[in-house]
N, C-alpha and C positions, 0 to 999 in steps of 0.2 A: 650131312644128316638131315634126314626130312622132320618137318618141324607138322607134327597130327594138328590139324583144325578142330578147333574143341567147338562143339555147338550146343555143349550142355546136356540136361539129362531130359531135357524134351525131346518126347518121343515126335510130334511134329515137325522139330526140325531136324531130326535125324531126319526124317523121313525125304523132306526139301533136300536134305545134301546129296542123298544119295539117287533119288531124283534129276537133280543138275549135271552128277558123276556120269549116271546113263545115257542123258543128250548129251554131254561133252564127248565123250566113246564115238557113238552114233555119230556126230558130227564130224571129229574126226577121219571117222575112215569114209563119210561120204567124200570129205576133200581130198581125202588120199587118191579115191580113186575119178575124182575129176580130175585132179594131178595129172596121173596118167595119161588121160584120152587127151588132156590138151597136151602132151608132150611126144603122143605119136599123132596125132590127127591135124588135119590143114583147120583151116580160117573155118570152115562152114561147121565141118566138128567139132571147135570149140565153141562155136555159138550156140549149135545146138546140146551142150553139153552142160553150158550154163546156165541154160532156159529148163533144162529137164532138172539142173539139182534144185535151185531156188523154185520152180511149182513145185517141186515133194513137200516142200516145205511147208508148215502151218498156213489156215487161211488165216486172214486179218483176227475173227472174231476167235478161233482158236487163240493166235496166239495172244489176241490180250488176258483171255482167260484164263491163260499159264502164266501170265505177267505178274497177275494179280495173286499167282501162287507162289511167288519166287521167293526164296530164301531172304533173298537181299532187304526183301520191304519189310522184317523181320529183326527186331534187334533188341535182344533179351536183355536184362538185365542181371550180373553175375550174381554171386552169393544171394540170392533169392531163392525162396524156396518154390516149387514150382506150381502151388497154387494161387501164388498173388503175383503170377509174371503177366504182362501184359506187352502186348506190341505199343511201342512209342506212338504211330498215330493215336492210337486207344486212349494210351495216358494225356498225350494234349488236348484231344476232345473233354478228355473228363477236367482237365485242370481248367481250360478255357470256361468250360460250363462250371465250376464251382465259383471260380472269380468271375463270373459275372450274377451268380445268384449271391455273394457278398453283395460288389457296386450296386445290385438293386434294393437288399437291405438296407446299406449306406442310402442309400437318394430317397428312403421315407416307405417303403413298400409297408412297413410295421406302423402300427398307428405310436405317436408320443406317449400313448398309455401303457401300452404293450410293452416298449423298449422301456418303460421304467420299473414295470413288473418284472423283467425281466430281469433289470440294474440289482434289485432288490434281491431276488431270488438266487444269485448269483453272489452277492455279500452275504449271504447268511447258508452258502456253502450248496446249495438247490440247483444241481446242472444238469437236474432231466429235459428234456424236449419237450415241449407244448402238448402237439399232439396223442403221446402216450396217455399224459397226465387226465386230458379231457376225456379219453376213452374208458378209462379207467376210472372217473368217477361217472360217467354214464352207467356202466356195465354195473358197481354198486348199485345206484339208483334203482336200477330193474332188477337183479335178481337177487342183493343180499338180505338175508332176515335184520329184519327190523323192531323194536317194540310195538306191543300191543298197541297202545296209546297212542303213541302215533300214527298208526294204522287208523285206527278211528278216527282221530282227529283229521286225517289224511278225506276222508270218505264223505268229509265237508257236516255231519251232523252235531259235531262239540268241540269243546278246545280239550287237548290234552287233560288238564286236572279234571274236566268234567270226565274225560274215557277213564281216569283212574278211577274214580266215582261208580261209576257201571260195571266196572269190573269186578269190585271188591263187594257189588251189590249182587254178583253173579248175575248179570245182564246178557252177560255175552257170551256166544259159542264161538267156537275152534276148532274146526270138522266133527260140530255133530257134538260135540262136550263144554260144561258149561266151565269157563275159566275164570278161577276168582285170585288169582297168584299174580300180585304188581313185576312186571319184570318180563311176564312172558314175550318170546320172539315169535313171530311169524315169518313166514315167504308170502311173496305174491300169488301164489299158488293155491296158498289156502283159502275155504269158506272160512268167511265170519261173519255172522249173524248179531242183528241188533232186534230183538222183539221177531218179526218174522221176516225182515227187512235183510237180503246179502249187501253186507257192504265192497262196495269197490272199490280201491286205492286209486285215487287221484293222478290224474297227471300234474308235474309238476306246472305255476303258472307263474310269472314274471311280467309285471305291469308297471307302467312307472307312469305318474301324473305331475303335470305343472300344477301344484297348489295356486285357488285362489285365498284371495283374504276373506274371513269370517265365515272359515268352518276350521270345526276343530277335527284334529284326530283321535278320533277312537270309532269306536265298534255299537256301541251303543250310549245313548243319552237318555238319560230320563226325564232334563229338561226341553228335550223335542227340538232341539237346535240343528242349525245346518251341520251334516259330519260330511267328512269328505267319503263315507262309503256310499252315499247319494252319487255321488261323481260316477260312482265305477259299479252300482248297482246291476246293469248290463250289462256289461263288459264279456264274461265268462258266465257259463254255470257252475264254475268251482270253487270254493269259498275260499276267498283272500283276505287278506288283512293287512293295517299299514306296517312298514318296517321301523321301529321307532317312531319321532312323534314331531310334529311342527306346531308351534303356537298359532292358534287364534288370527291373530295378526302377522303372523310370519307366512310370505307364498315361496313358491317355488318348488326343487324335488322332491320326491316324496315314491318312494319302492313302496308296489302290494306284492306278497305272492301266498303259497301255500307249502313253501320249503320250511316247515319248522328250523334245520339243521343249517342253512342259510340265513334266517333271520338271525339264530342265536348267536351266528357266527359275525356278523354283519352289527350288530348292537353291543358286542362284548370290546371294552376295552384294549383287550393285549393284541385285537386286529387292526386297531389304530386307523379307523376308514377316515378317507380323506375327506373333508367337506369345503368347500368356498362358498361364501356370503359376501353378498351388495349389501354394504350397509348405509345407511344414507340419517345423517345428523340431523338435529334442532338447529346447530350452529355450526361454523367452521371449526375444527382442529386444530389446534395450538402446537407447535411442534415440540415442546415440553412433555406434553401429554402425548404426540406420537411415541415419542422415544422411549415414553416412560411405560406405555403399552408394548412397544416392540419388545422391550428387556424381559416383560414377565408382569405381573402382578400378582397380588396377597389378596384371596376371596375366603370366607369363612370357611367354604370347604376345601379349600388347600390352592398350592400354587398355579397360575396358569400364566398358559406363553403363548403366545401364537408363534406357527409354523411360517406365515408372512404375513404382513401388511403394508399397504401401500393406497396412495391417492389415486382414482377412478380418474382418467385424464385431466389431469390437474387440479381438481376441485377440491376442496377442503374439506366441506363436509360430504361429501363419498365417497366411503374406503371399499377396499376390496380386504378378507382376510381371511385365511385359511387354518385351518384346526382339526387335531383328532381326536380332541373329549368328545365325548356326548351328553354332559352333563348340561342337566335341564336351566335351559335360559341362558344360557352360559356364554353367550353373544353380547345379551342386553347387559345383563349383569358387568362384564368385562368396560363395557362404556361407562353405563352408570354408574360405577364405583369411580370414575374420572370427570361425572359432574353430567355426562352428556346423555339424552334422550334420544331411545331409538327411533326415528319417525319411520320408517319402511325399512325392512329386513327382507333380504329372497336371496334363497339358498340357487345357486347358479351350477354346482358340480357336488356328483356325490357317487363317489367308488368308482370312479371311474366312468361317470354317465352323467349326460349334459341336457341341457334346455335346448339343444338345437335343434330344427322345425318344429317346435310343440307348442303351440297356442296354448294362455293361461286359459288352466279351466277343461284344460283337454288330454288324452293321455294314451299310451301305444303299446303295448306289448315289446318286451325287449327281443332284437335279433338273439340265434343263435350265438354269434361270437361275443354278443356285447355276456353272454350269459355264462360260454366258457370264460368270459373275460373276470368276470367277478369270483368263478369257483378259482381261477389260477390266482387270485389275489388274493384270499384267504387262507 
């Protein structure tokens, strides 16, 4: 009993088999009937009998090109359904190409910041891909309605509570109508007029500066001192502002931008941003007092811990320490509650963004990734 060649319900390789069937036939009875002439014909008839089957036959370039269509180099796999079958070289190219964009993961392709946003995002249950994510808050960015106020504020002329001010003053139009209702939303699309002034929503801006020592941050001063918005007074024509605040005497990072919705997110506790400071002593560290820092301490506004500390290549009095309060002073305080005076404080990392190429006193515009890097961390 003959046993059917099952080739599946692919209509392609039905089509090869019976393809193969047709030149096997063909082939057959060409040798049948060379059979023949060489079983009645001498020596010279069967030479030339053999020279005339073999030239009918494919040229070189022919038959590779049938070669290349053969059933054989085809090999399906069973219970599959016939959308996701694929020929086996198919599948090895693609398996070879996936394990090697793992091995280049593995060997650092992703920065150490990225692999631990990731770590993170991934314990707290977050297993969409990067890229959507960044697309996705771009596309918000541009075209979701927004509040009024912030829209103002966006347009570089007030802060927020000032556009609540204007509004409720009826200051402001909204294609042509005066609006005095806190809350209202806009599009990018709309006019909004301030006096006879259109305003226009901002591009977002991202600046980050190496603080030097003996300027303070804020915005404005009354007693005419150095601010660090002297620093960045050129920079853009968009109005910025610091993200949080560095002491007087404390240098190092320091974020501007004009993302309200990023700064809020960036300064609010439950984001828990990561900061590391160079701290550097009056005196050496007692290992007493390391330990008794590393465990925690009791500050009148509640417990604090540090996330690490540790000695600055072996020096005593230079620690390195890492934290995610942002409670004010809260560096110096953690020492001085153990006896010890800060002499030099500088903030060395902060959310993911570092002091490297940036002269104190000088400051860059953050790359694109460094900026999906911050919204994927929030």
């Amino acid at each position: 009993m003959e046993t059917e060649k099952k080739y599946g319900k692919n209509r392609r390789s039905d089509a090869f088999a019976n393809q193969g069937k047709e030149k096997k036939t063909v082939s057959n009875k060409k040798r049948s009937t060379l059979n023949e002439k060489l079983s009645n014909g001498n020596n010279d008839h069967k030479r030339a009998a053999r020279k005339s089957f073999f030239t009918s036959k494919q040229t070189t370039s022919e038959r590779g090109a049938s070669r290349s269509r053969k059933p054989s180099s085809y090999h399906f796999e069973e219970n599959e359904h016939f959308g996701d079958r694929r020929d086996s070289r198919t599948r090895k190219r693609e398996e070879k190409g996936f394990a090697k964009k793992r091995k280049d993961r593995n060997n650092g392709q992703d920065s150490e910041i990225i692999r631990e946003i990731i770590h993170k995002r991934h314990q707290e249950g977050r297993f969409s891909e990067r890229k959507p994510k960044v697309l996705t808050l771009a596309w918000n960015d541009e075209h979701d309605l927004i509040r009024l106020n912030k829209y103002i504020s966006n347009s570089g002329i007030c802060s927020r509570r000032e556009a609540d001010d204007l509004i409720t003053a009826g200051a402001i139009m909204v294609n042509g109508k005066v609006v005095t209702e806190l809350g209202t939303k806009v599009s990018p699309t709309d006019e909004v007029r301030y006096e006879d002034k259109i305003l226009q929503r901002e591009k977002p801006v991202y600046l980050l500066l190496n603080k030097p020592k003996d300027y303070i941050t804020t915005t404005e001063d009354e007693r005419d001192r150095n601010s660090v918005m002297m620093l960045v007074k050129d920079a853009c024509p968009e109005r910025i502002y610091p993200v949080g605040r560095l002491d007087r005497n404390t240098t190092g990072l320091l974020l501007f931008t004009n993302d309200g919705e990023m700064t809020k997110k960036l300064t609010h506790p439950k984001f828990e941003i990561k900061k590391i400071y160079q701290v550097e002593l009056d005196r050496n560290m007692e290992l007493k007092d390391f330990q008794t820092l590393s465990e925690g301490i009791e500050l009148y506004d509640g417990f604090i811990k540090p996330d690490e500390l540790a000695y600055v290549d072996g020096q005593k009095n230079i620690l390195g320490i890492t934290l995610h309060s942002g409670k004010n002073r809260i560096v110096r305080r953690m020492f001085g509650s153990l006896g010890y005076e800060v002499e030099k404080l500088d903030r060395v990392y902060y959310a993911g963004l570092t002091k490297k190429d940036l002269p104190r006193g000088h400051y860059r515009f953050l790359t694109q990734a460094e900026i999906n890097m911050l919204k994927m961390s929030l």
